[in-house]
C-alpha positions in Angstrom: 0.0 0.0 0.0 1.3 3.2 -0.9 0.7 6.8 0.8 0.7 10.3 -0.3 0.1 13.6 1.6 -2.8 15.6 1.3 -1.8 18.8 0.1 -4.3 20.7 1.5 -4.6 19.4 5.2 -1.2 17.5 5.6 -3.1 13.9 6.2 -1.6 10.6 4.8 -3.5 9.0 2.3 -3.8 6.2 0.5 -2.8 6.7 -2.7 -5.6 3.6 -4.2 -8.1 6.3 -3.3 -10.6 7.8 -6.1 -9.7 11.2 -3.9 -7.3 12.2 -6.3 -6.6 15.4 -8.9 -4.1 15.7 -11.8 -2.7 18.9 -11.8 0.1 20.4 -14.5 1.1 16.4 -15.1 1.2 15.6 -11.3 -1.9 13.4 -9.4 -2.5 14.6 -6.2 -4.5 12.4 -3.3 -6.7 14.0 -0.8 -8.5 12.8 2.2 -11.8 14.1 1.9 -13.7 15.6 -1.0 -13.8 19.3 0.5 -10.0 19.1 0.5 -10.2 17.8 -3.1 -12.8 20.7 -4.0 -10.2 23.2 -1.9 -7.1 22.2 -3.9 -9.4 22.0 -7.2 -10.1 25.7 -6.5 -7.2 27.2 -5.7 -4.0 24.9 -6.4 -1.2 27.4 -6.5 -2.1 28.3 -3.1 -1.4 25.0 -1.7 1.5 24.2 -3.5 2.7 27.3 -3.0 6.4 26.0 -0.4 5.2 28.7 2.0 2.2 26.9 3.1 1.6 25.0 6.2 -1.3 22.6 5.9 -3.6 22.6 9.2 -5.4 19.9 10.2 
């Protein structure tokens, strides 16, 4: 089983999960579908190296 973390909240996921978003050639796993929707808005903001994700 392979993990990712959620770029949004900082949470290790399983990366098997339908949670997921492709972004500039890059798949991205989330924990929950508001994170996914979050990220989906607004993806800069949490790739962005400055951000801390807050659980």
């Amino acid at each position: 089983m392979a993990y990712a973390k959620d770029p949004v909240c900082g949470m290790e996921v399983d990366t098997s999960s339908d949670l997921k978003f492709e972004y500039e050639g890059e798949t991205y796993y989330f924990c929950s579908r508001g994170c996914r929707l979050d990220f989906e808005e607004d993806p800069e903001k949490y790739l962005d190296p400055e951000y801390e994700p807050k659980m």
